[in-house]
C-alpha positions as CSV (number, residue, x, y, z in Angstrom):
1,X,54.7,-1.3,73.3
2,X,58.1,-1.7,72.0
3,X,60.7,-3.1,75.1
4,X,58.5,-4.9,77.0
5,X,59.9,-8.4,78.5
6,X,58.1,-11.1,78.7
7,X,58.3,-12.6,82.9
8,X,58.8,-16.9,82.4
9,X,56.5,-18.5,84.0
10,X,56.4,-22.6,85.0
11,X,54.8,-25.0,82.5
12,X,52.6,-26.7,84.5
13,X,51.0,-22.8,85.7
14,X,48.5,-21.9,82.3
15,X,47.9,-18.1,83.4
16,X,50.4,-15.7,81.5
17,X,52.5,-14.2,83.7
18,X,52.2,-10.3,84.1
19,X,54.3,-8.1,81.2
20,X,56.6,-5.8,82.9
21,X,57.4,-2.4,81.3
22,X,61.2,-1.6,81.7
23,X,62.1,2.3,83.4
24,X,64.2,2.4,79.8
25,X,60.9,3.0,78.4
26,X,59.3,5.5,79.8
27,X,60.4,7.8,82.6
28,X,57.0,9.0,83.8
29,X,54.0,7.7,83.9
30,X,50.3,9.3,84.5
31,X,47.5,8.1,85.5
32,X,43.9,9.6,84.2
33,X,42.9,10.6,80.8
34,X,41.0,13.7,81.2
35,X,42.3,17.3,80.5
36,X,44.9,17.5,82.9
37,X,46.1,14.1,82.2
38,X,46.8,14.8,78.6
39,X,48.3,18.6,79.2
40,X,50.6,17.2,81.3
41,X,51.7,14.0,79.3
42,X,52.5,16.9,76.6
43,X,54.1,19.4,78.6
44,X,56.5,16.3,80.6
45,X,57.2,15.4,77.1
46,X,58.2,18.7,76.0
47,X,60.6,18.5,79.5
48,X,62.8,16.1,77.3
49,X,60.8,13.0,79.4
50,X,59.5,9.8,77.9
51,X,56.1,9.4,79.1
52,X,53.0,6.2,79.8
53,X,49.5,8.2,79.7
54,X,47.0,5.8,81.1
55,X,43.3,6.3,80.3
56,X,40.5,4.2,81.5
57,X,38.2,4.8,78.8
58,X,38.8,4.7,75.2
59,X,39.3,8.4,72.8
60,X,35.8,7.5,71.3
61,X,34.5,8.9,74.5
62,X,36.6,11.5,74.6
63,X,35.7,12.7,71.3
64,X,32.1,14.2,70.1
65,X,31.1,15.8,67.7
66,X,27.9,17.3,68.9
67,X,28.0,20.1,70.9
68,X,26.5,18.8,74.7
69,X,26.6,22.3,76.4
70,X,30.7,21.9,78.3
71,X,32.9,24.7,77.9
72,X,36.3,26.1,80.1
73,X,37.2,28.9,80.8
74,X,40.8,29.3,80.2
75,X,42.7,31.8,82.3
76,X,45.4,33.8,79.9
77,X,47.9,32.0,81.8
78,X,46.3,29.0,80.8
79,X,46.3,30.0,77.5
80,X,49.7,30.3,77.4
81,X,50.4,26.9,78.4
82,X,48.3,25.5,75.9
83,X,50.4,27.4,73.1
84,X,53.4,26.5,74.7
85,X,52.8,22.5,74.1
86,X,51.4,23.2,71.1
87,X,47.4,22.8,71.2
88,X,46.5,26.4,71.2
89,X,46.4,27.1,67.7
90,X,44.3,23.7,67.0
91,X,41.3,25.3,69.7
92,X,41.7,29.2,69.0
93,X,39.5,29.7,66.3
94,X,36.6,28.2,68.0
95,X,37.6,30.2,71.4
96,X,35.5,33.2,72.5
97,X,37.6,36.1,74.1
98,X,36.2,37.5,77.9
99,X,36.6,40.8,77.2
100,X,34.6,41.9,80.5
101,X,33.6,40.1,83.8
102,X,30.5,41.5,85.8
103,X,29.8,40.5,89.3
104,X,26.6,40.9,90.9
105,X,23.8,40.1,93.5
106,X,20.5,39.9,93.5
107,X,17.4,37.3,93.3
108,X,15.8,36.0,90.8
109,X,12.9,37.9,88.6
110,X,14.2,40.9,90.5
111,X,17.5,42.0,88.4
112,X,20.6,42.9,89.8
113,X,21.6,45.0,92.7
114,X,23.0,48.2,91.9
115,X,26.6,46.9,93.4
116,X,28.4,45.2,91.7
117,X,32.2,44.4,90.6
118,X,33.2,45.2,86.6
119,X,36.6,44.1,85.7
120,X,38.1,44.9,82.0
121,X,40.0,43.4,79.9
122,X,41.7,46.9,79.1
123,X,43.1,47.7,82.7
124,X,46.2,45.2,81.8
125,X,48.6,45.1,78.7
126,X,48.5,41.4,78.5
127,X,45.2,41.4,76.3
128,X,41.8,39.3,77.2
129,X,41.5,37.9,80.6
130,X,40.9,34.4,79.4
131,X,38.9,32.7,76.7
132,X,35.9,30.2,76.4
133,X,36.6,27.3,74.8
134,X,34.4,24.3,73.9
135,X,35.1,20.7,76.2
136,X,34.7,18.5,72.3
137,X,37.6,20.8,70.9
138,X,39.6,21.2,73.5
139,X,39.4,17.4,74.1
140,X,40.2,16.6,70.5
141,X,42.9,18.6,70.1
142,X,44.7,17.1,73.1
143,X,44.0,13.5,71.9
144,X,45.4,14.8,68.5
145,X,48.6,16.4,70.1
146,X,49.4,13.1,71.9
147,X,48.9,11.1,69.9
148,X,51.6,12.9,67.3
149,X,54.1,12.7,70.1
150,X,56.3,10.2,69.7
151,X,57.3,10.6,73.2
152,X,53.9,9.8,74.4
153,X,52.5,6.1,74.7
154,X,48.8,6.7,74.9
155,X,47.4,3.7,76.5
156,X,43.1,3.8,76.5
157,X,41.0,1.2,78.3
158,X,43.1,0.3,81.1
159,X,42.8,0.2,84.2
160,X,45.0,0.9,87.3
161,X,44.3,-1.5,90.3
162,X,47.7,-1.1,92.5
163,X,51.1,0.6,92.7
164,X,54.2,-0.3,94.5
165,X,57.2,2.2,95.2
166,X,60.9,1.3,95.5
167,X,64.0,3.5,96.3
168,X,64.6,3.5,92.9
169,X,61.0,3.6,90.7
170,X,57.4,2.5,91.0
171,X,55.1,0.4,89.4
172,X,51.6,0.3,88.7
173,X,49.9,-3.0,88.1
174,X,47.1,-2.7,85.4
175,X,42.9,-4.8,85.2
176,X,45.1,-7.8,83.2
177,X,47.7,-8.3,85.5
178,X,50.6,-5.9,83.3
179,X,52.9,-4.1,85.2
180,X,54.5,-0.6,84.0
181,X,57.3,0.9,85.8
182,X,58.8,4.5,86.0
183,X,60.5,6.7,88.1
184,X,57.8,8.9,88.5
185,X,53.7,8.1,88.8
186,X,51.4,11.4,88.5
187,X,47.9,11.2,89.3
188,X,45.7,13.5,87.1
189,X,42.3,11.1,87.9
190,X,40.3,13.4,89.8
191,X,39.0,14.0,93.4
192,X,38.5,9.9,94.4
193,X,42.0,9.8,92.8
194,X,42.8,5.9,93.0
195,X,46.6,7.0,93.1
196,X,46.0,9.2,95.9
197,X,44.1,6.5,98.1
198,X,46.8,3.6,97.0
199,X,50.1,6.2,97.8
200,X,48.6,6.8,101.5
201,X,47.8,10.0,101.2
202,X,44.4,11.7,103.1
203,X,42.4,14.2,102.1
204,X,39.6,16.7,103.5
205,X,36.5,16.8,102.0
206,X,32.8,18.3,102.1
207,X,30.2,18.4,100.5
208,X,28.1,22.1,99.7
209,X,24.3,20.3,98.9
210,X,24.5,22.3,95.8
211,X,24.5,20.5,92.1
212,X,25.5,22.5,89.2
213,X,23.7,22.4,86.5
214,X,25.3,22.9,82.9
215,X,24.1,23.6,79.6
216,X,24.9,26.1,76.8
217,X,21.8,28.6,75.4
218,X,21.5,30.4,72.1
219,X,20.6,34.4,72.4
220,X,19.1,37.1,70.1
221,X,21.2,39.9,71.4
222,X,25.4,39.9,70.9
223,X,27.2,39.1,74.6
224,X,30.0,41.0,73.4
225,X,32.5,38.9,75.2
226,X,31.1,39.6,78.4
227,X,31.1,36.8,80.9
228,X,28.4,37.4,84.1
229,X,28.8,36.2,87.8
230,X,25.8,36.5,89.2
231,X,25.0,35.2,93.1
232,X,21.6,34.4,94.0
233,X,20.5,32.8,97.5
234,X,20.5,28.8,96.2
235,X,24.4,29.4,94.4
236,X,26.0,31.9,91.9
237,X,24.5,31.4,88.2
238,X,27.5,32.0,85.6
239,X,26.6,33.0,82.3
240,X,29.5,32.6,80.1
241,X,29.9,34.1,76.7
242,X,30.9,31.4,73.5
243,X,31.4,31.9,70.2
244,X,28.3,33.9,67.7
245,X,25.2,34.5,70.0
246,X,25.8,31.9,72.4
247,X,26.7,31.2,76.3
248,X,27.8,28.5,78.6
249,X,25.3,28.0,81.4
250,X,26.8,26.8,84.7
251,X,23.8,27.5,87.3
252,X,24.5,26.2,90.7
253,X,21.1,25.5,93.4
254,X,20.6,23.7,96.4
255,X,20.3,20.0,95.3
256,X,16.7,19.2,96.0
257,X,16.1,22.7,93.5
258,X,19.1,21.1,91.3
259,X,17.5,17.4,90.9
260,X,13.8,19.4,90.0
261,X,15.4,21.2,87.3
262,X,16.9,18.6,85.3
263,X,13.9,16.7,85.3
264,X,11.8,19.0,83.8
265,X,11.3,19.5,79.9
266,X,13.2,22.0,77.7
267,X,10.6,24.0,77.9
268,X,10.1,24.2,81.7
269,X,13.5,24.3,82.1
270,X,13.6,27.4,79.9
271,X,10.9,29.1,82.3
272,X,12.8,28.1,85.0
273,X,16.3,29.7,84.2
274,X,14.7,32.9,82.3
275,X,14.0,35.0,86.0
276,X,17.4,34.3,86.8
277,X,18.8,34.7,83.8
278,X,17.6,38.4,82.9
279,X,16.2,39.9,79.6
280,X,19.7,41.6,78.8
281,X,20.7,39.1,76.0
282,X,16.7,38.4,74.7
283,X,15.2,35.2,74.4
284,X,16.8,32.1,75.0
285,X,17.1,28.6,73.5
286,X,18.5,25.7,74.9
287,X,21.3,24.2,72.4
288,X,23.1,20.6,73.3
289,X,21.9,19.2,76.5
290,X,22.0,19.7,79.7
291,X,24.8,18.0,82.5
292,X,25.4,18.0,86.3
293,X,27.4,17.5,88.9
294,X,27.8,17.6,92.8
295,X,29.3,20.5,94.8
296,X,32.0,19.9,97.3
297,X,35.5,20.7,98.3
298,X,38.3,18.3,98.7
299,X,41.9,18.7,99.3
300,X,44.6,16.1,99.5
301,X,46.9,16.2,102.5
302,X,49.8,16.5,100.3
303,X,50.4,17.0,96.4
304,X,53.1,14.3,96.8
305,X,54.4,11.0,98.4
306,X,57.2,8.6,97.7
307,X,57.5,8.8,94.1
308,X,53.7,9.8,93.4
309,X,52.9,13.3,92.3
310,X,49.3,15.1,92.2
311,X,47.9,17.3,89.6
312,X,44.5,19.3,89.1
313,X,41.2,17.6,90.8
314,X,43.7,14.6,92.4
315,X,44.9,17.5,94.2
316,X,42.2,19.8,94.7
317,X,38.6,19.7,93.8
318,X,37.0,23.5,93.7
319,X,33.8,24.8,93.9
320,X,33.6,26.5,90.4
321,X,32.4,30.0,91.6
322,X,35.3,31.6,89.9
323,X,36.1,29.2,87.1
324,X,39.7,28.8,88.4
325,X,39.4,24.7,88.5
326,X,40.8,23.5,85.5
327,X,43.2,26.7,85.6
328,X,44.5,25.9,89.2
329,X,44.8,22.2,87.5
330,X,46.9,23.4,84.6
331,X,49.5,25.5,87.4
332,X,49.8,22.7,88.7
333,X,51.2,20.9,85.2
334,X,52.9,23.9,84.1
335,X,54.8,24.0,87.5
336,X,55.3,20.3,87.6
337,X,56.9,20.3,84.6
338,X,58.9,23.2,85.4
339,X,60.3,21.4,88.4
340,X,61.0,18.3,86.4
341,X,62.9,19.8,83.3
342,X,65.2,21.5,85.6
343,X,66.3,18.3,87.5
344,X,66.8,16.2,84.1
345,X,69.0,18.7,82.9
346,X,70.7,18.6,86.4
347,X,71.4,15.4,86.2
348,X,69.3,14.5,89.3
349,X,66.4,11.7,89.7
350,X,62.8,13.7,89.0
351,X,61.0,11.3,91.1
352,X,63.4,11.7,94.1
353,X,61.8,13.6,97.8
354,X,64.0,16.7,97.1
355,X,62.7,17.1,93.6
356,X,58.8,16.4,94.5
357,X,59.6,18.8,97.4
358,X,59.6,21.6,95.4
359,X,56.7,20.8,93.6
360,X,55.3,20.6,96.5
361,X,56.8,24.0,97.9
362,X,55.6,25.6,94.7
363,X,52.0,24.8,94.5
364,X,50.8,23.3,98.0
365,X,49.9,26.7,99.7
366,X,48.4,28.3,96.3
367,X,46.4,25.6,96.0
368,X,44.7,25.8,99.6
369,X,44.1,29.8,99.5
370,X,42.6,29.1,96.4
371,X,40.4,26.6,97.4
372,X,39.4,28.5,100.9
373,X,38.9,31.3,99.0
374,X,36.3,29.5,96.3
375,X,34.9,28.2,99.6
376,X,34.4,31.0,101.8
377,X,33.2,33.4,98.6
378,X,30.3,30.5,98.4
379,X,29.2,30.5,102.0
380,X,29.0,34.7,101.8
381,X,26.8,34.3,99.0
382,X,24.7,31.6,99.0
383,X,22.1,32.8,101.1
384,X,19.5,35.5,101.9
385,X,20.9,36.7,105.1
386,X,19.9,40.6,104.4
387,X,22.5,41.5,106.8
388,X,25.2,39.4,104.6
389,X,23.9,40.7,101.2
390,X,24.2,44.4,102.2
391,X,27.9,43.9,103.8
392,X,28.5,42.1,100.3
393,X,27.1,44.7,98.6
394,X,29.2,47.6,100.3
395,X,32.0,45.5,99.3
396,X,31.7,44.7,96.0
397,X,30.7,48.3,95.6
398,X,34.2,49.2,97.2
399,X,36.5,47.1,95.3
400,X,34.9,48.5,92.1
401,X,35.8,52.3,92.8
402,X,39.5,51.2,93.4
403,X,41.3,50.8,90.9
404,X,44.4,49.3,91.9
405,X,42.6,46.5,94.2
406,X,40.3,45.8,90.6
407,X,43.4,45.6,88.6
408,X,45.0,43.0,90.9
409,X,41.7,41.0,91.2
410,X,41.7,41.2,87.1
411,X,45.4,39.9,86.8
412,X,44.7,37.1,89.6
413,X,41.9,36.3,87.1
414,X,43.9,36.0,84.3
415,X,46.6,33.7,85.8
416,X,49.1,36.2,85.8
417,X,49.8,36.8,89.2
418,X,52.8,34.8,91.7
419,X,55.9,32.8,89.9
420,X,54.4,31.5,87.1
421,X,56.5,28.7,85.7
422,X,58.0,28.6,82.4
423,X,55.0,27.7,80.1
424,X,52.7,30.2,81.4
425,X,55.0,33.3,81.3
């Protein structure tokens, strides 16, 4: 990397002495590779900032090829952030519209209760409510976008193993004993976020003894853009519509049910999900394979610290009953970067308290109703209590004959709801 000095080190001491990045190089840099980590490398750089993105593994396992089952949904909101660094049109062909979202109850093998919540694409002006998108194009098209930035130093296969803040910058040493320094440090590297742990800051956590299982299916019958919510006792099932006759499966159970499942063969595995998922699309065929992961909620004290900033999972890890994860991740960028743009072009340090402050201000109690919201919508569900599912019922049943209250729930859906920062308005 061009401008890095070279520390002297005595003659009679063999080890090379650690390579220090100057702050004349790069202004911010961010720590985790993922989705969020890349969105907000572009959209910092876009903020007229010079940016290090540091990613532990390197793009070949970023990038695929074959289809293995991952999809997002992206929030309109979301979508606009995406255009707005310039990776939307690079995704959009191979994104499905949600057109329709249906909400329901019910057990499997028995169908759905009569109650239920519908919310339409066509009760707001801003078009569909979000879009599918597959995880190996949306991946590629962020590792494409970076590395095109000449802004952006993309460095893969490094690791982070401490961090040390001044008044006036921090530093991260890396695995070989290099140290980068910056003004500002973001953590985008998920809910054990070493950046997190090193900067002090606590977090809350549980765990829901629910894994959810992921994998994509291939139908006989169109889906017509309609993505299903449907809550049975062991977790909600969410059947989400992809491009041609296809759907993202993301089917959460109680673990010990969970661990049985993705043991079994295709096959069984088919037999298995069929009585939940319903007859309404015709048979179905497993395409890609099949993934998991725990259930849990965890949220960091604070979104910030001396110099450090959080974003997405580092932040706040959801339960994905709603599919707002990655979206509450990418407000988070898109406010960020909001927040930091404004105090370049003020002349004012973006890594000072006052500026992290109101990053803070902006996202920290969003954040939590979100997440106690995910949370208490998956307690109220996940269960058989008959007294529970008919109070449920009543409701869902409620919200769905009035319109205003559906219309808000559909724009709160669609990211459109609050101050949305610059990129997503």
């Amino acid at each position: 990397m061009a401008g890095r000095l070279a520390t002297a080190h005595r003659m009679d001491n063999p080890a090379p002495a650690p390579i220090c990045q100057s702050m004349d190089n790069t202004d911010i840099i961010i720590v985790g590779g993922g989705l969020n980590g890349p969105v907000m490398a572009l959209a910092a750089a876009d903020a007229g900032l010079r940016v290090t993105l540091l990613d532990a593994v390197t793009p070949d396992a970023h990038r695929s090829r074959d289809f293995d089952g991952r999809a997002y949904a992206i929030a309109h909101g979301s979508m606009r952030l995406l255009r707005g660094i310039g990776v939307w049109d690079a995704v959009q062909a191979g994104a499905q519209p949600m057109l329709d979202i249906k909400v329901t109850d019910g057990r499997p093998g028995e169908g759905a209760s009569p109650w239920m919540m519908h919310f339409d694409h066509a009760e707001i002006e801003e078009g569909p409510m979000g879009w599918l998108v597959e995880d190996r194009h949306l991946r590629a098209a962020l590792l494409d976008a970076v590395t095109a930035d000449a802004r952006i130093t993309h460095r893969t296969g490094t690791r982070v193993t401490a961090q040390d803040v001044t008044p006036s910058g921090v530093s991260v040493t890396l695995a070989d004993g290099e140290i980068l320094s910056a003004r500002l440090l973001i953590g985008c590297d998920g809910r054990t976020s070493g950046t997190a742990q090193r900067a002090g800051i606590r977090r809350i956590k549980w765990d829901y003894d629910q894994i959810a299982v992921v994998c994509a299916v291939e139908h006989d019958l169109p889906h017509h853009g309609v993505a299903h919510q449907f809550f049975m006792p062991g977790g909600p099932l969410a059947i989400l519509p992809l491009t041609g006759n296809r759907s993202s499966i993301v089917w959460s159970e109680q673990a010990d049910r969970a661990r049985v499942l993705l043991t079994l063969d295709d096959d069984a595995f088919l037999a298995a999900l069929q009585p939940a998922f319903g007859s309404f699309l015709g048979q179905i065929r497993l395409v890609g394979a099949r993934s998991s992961y725990p259930l849990g909620l965890t949220l960091a004290d604070s979104l910030t610290a001396p110099r450090v900033a959080l974003v997405g999972d580092a932040a706040h890890g959801i339960h994905p009953i709603a599919g707002q994860g990655l979206n509450a991740g990418l407000r988070d960028v898109a406010a960020l970067a909001h927040v930091l743009e404004d105090a370049r072009q003020r002349g004012e340090d973006i890594g000072s308290v006052t500026t992290l402050a109101r990053y803070q201000d902006w996202r920290k109690g969003d954040a939590t109703r979100l997440a106690l919201a995910t949370d208490a919508f998956n307690r109220l569900f996940s269960n058989d209590n008959p007294l529970l599912r008919g109070l449920r019922d009543l409701g869902m049943g409620a919200i769905n004959a009035m319109p205003s209250v559906r219309r808000r729930f559909i724009r709160e859906a669609a990211g459109l709801t609050g101050a949305l920062p610059r990129l997503m308005r």
